[in-house]
C-alpha positions in Angstrom: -19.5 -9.1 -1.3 -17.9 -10.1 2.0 -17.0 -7.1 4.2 -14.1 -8.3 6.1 -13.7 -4.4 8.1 -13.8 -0.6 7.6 -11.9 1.8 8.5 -11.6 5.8 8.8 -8.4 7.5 8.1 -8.2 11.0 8.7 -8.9 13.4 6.0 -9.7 17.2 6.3 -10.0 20.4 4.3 -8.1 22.9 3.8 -9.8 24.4 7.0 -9.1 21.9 8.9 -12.3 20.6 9.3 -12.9 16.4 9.5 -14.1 15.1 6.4 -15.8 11.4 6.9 -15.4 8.9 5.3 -14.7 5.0 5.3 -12.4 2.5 3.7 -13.9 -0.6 3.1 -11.8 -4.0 2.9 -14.0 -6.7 1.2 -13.6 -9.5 -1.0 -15.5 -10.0 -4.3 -17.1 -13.8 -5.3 -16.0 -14.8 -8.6 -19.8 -14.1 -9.4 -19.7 -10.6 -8.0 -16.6 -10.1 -10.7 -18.5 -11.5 -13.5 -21.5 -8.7 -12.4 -19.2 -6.3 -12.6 -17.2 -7.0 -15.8 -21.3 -7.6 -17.4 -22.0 -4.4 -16.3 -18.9 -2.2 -17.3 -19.9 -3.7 -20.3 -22.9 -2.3 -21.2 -20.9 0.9 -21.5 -18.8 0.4 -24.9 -17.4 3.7 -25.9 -15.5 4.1 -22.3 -12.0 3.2 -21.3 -12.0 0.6 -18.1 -8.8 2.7 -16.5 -8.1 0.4 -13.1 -10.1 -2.6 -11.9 -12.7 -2.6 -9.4 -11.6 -1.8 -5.8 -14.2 -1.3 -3.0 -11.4 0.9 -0.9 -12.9 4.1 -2.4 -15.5 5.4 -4.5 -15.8 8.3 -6.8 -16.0 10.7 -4.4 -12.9 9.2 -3.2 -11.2 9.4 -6.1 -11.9 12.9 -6.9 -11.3 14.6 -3.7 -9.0 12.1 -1.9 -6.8 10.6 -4.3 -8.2 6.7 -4.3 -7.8 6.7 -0.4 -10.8 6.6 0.7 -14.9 6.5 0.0 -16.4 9.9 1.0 -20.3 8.8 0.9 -22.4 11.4 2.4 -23.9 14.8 -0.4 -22.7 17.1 3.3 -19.4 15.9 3.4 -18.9 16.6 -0.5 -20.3 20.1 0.1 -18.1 20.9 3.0 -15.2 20.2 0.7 -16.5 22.3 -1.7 -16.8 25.6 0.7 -13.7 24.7 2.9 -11.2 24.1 -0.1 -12.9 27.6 -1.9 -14.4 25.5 -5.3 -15.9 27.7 -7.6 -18.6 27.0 -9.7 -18.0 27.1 -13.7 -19.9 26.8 -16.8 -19.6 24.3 -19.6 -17.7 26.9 -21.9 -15.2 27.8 -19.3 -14.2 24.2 -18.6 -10.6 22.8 -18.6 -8.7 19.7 -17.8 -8.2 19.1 -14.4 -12.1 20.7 -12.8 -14.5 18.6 -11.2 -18.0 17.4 -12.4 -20.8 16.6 -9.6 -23.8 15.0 -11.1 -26.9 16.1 -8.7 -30.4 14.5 -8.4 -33.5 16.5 -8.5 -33.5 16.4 -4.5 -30.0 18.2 -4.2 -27.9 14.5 -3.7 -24.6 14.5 -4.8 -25.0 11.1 -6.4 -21.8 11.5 -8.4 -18.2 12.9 -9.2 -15.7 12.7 -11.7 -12.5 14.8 -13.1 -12.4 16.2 -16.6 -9.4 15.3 -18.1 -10.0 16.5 -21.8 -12.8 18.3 -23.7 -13.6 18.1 -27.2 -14.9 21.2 -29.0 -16.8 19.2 -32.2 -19.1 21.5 -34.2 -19.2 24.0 -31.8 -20.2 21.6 -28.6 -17.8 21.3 -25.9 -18.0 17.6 -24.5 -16.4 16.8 -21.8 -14.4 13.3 -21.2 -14.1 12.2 -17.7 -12.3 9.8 -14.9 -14.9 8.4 -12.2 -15.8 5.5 -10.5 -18.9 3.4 -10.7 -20.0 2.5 -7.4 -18.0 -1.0 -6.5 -17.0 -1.4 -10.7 -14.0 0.0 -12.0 -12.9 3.3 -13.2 -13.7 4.6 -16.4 -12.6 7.4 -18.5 -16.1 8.3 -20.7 -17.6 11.4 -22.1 -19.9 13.1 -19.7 -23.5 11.2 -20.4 -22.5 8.1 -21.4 -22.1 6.3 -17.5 -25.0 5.2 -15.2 -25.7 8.7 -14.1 -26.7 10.3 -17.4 -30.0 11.7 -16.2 -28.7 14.4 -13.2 -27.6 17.7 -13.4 -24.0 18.2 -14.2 -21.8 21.4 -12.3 -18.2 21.6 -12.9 -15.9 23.4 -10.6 -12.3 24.8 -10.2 -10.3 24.7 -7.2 -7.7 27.5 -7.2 
């Protein structure tokens, strides 16, 4: 991947506090598009939803609407205090929360919004929109991405 620049654009919470974050212009090599088409792939039961674009990342897409990549576990927990999230549980979830999945060291490796659940035999499962990394968006239940082994908190803003 060729990075021809970044850039910051500015992006706060509610409290008016900074948020950082970086947009980052590159170009892919065909080879780099064939990765990532072989490895969205290896995913079969999700939905490809919008092609690969390095300009944000899931973070970026949860909590700045596609504008931006919001890399660093502080950053994602600042937006969590200053725009008043509140933590939920599994049967309490609706369309439209937030899922963080959270290594065993407290990084906030991941993010995603619910936009569904399905209630089948009695177990809710949550279907999600996120972004791998540099590959595209998906729209997959809550395991099946390249994150399934991380602790999964949902949260409403409201």
């Amino acid at each position: 991947m060729l990075i021809e620049k970044t850039t910051k654009i500015a992006l706060q919470t509610r409290k008016g506090n900074d948020i950082d974050n970086e947009q980052v212009y590159t170009v892919y090599t065909p080879g780099q598009l064939k990765e990532i088409e072989d490895n969205s792939k290896k995913y079969l039961t999700d939905e490809k939803r919008a092609e690969a674009n390095p300009l944000y990342n899931c973070h970026g897409l949860t909590f700045a609407t596609r504008r931006t990549g919001i890399f660093k576990t502080e950053e994602v927990k600042k937006i969590l205090t200053d725009d008043e999230y509140k933590e939920i549980t599994l049967p309490n979830i609706l369309a439209g929360d937030i899922v963080l999945y959270i290594e065993e060291n407290g990084d906030i490796t991941h993010s995603g919004i619910v936009i569904d659940v399905n209630d089948n035999f009695g177990i809710r499962t949550p279907r999600i929109i996120s972004k791998w990394g540099t590959m595209p968006e998906f729209i997959h239940l809550i395991h099946e991405c390249p994150y399934p082994n991380t602790t999964k908190k949902y949260y409403r803003n409201g």
